[in-house]
Structure formats: structure tokens, C-alpha cells
C-alpha angles and dihedrals in degrees: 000000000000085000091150113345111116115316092250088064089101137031084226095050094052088048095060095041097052091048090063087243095122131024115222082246086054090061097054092049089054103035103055093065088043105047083048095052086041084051088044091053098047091045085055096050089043093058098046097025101054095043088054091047094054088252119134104235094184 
């Protein structure tokens, strides 16, 4: 998930930028909330799903 690497990380991404839509600032602003919820998420699903599938997740 490109939240805030560099603005060519994703095709969308490079798409928006080069159409004048986001600034760079504008991803960072945006990215860090986004890249600590996704962490949170997979830290979630980490923790229940492993476990379920027999996996060791400590």
C-alpha cells in the first residue's frame, strides 16, 4: 500500500499527481494516518488469523 512513499509508488497515484488533483504535501498528510490504521489492521489480523490457521503469531 504506496500511502506516502514517493508519488510514482502507484500507477494511481501518478495519475492523480500529474493531473494537478494532490500536491506531494497532500500525501503525507494523508498517508501517515493511513499506513498506521493499515499496520493496525494487519496487526489485528495477525493476532486472530494465525492463530486460526495453526500458525504461531508471537
Amino acid at each position: 500500500m504506496p500511502f506516502l512513499l514517493l508519488v510514482v509508488g502507484a500507477a494511481p497515484n501518478a495519475i492523480a499527481y500529474d493531473s494537478k488533483q494532490f500536491t506531494t504535501g497532500e500525501f503525507f498528510t494523508y498517508g501517515i494516518p493511513a499506513s498506521i490504521m493499515l499496520m493496525l489492521l494487519v496487526a489485528l489480523a495477525v493476532w486472530l488469523v494465525w492463530p486460526l490457521m495453526g500458525m504461531p503469531s508471537l
